[in-house]
BAMI-384202 format. One record per residue (C-alpha): residue number from 1; x, y, z. Coordinates in nm, 3 decimals, padded with zeros to 5 digits. Layout:
BEGIN
{num = NUM | x = X | y = Y | z = Z} $
...
//
This chain:
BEGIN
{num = 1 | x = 16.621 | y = 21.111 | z = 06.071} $
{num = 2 | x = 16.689 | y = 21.467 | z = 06.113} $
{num = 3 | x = 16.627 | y = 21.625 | z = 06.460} $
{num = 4 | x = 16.617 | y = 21.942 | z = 06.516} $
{num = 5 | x = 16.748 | y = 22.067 | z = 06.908} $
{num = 6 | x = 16.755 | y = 22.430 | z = 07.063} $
{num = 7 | x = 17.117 | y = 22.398 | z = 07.180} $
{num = 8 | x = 17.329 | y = 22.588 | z = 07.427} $
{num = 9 | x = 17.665 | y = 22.768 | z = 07.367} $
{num = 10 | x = 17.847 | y = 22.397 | z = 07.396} $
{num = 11 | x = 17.538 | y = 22.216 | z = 07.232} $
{num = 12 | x = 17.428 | y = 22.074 | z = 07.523} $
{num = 13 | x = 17.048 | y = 22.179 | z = 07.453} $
{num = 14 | x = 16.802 | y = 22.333 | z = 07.669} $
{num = 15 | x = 16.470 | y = 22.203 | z = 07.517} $
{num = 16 | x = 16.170 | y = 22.109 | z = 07.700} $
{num = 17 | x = 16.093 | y = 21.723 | z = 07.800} $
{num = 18 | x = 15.962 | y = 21.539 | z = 07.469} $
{num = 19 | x = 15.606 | y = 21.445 | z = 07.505} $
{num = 20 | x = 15.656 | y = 21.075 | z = 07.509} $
{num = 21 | x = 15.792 | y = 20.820 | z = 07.754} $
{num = 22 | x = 16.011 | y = 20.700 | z = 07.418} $
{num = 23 | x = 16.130 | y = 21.013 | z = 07.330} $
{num = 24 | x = 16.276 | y = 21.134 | z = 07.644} $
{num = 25 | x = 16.441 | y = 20.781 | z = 07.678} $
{num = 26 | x = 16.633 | y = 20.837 | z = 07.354} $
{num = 27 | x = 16.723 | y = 21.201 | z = 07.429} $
{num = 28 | x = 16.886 | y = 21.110 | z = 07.739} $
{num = 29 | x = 17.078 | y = 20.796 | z = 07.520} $
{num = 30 | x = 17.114 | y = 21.107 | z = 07.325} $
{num = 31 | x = 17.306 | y = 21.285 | z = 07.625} $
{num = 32 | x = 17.511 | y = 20.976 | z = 07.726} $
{num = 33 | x = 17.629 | y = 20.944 | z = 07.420} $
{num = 34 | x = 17.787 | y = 21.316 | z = 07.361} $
{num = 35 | x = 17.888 | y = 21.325 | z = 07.788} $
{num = 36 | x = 18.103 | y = 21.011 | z = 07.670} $
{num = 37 | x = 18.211 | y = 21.144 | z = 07.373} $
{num = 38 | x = 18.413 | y = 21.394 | z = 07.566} $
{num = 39 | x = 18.339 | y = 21.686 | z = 07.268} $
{num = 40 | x = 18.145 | y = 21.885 | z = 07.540} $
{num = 41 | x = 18.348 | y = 22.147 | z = 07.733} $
{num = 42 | x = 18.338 | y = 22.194 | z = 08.137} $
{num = 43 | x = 18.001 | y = 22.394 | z = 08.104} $
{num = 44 | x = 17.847 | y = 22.207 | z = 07.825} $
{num = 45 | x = 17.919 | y = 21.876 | z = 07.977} $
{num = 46 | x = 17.708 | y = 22.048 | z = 08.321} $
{num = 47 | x = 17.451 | y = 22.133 | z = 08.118} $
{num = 48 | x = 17.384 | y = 21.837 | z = 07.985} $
{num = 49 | x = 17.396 | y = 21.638 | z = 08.304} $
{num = 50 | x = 17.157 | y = 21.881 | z = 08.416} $
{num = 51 | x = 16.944 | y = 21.835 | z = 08.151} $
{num = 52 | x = 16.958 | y = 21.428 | z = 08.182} $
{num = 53 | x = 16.865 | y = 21.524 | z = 08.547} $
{num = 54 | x = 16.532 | y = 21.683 | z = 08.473} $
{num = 55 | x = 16.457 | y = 21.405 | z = 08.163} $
{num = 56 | x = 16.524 | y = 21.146 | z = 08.428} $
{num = 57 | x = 16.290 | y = 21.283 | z = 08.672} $
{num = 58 | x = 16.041 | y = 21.359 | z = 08.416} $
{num = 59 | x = 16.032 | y = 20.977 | z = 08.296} $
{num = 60 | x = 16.025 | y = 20.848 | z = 08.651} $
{num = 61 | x = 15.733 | y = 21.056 | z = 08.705} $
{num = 62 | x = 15.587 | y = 20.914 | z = 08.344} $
{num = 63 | x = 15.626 | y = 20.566 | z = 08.479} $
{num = 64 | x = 15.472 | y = 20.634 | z = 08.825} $
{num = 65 | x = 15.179 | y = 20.766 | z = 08.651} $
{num = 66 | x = 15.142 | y = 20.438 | z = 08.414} $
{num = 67 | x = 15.209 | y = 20.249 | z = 08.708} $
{num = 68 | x = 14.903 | y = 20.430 | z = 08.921} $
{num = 69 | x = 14.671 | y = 20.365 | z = 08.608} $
{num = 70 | x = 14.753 | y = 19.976 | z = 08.572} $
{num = 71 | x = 14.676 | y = 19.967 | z = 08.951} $
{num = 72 | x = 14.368 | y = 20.165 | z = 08.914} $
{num = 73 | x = 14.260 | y = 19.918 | z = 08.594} $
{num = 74 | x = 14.325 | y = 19.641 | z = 08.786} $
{num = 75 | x = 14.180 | y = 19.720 | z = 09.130} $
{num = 76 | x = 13.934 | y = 19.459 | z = 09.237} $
{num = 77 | x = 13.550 | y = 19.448 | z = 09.287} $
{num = 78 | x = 13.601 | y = 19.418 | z = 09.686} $
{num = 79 | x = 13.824 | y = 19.777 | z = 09.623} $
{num = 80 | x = 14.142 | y = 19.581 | z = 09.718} $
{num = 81 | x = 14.430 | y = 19.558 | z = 09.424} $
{num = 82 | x = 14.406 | y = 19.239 | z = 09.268} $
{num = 83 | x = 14.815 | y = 19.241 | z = 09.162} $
{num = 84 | x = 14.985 | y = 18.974 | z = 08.927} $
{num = 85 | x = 15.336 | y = 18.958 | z = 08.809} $
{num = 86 | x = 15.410 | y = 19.001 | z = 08.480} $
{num = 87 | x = 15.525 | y = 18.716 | z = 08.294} $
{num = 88 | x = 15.866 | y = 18.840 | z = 08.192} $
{num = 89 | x = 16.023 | y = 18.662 | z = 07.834} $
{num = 90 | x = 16.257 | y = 18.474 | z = 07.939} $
{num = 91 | x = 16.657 | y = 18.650 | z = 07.925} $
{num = 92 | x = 16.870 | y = 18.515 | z = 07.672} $
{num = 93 | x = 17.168 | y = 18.453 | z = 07.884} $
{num = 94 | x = 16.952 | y = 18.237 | z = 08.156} $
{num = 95 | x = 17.224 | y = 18.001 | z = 08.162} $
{num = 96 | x = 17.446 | y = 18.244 | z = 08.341} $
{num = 97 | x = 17.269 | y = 18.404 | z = 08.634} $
//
């Protein structure tokens, strides 16, 4: 899948947030994987923390906003919040926690 990325002097990129939740998640996978690399100089390496700074915040902010919707959805008839855990699947490795 080809990709294309503006990219800085060390190819750290300086692109705006993607415009899904999924997107930014695997651009800052993206990130961790050249910062561990170690093929980024000093600068580039700065950058790109930088940049996984700002991708970070900006999918925090994505999941408070999903967050305040399901509450709003599910906001009872008296105006209180009528909240209920999710049933999580269970882990594969239950046998070890």
């Amino acid at each position: 899948m080809a990709e294309h990325h503006s990219q800085g002097r060390d190819g750290a990129g300086d692109e705006a947030a993607p415009a899904d939740f999924a997107a930014t998640v695997e651009r800052l996978e993206q990130l961790v994987e050249r910062l561990e690399s170690g093929e980024l100089s000093l600068e580039g390496s700065l950058a790109a923390f930088e940049q996984g700074v700002r991708l970070t915040r900006d999918a925090q902010r994505r999941l408070d906003e999903a967050e305040l919707r399901v509450r709003t959805l599910t906001e009872g008839e008296a105006g209180g919040v009528d909240l209920a855990p999710f049933a999580a699947p269970p882990a594969e490795d239950d046998g070890e926690r």
